[in-house]
N, C-alpha and C positions, 0 to 999 in steps of 0.2 A: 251108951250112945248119948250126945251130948243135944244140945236144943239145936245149935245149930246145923247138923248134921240132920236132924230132923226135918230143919225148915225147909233144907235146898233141896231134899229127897221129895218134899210132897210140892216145894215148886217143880222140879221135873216133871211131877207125876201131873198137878193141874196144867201145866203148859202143854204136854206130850196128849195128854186123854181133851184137853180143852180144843184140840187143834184136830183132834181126831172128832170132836161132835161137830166141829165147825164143816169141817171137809164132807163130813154125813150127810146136813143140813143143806150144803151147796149144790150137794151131787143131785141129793135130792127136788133144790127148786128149780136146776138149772137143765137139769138133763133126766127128767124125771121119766120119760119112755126108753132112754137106755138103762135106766136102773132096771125096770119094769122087766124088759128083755133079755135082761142080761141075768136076770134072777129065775125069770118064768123057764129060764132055759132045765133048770136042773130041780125047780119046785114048780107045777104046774096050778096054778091058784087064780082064781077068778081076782080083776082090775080091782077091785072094790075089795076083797080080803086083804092083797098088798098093801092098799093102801094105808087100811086101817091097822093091821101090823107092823106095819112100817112107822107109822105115825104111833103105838102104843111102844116100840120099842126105840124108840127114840125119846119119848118122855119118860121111860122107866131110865135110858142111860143118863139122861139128863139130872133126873132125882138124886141115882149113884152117883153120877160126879161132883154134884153138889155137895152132899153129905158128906161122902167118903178122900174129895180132894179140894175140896176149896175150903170146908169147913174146918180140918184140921190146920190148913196152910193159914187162915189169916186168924187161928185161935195160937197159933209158934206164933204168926207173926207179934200182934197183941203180948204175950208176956213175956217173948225177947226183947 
């Protein structure tokens, strides 16, 4: 597997998983009582545990993304 082949596989991967924390983060500030409902329906958990779950798993996916697709993508980028 060649460098370049490399770079465009973990650009997919940051743009496709970048777009997906993005869409998270929206759903989240924008329609935060349909998240809520829409979640409580199938996990029954007190407002205040969601939230705080919600916001600890959002910043673990955010750490993942970072480490594992931006950091490889602009370190190809760099010595291509």
């Amino acid at each position: 597997m060649d460098i370049q082949t490399l770079t465009a596989f973990f650009m997919w991967c940051t743009i496709l998983n970048g777009a997906l924390l993005t869409l998270w983060v929206a759903m989240f500030m924008l329609a935060p009582d349909f998240v809520y409902r829409t979640q409580s329906r199938w996990f029954p958990v007190p407002r205040e545990t969601f939230d705080l779950t919600f916001y600890a798993f959002l910043g673990l996916f955010k750490i993942i993304f970072l480490v594992f697709n931006v950091t490889p993508y602009v370190a190809l980028l760099i010595v291509g």
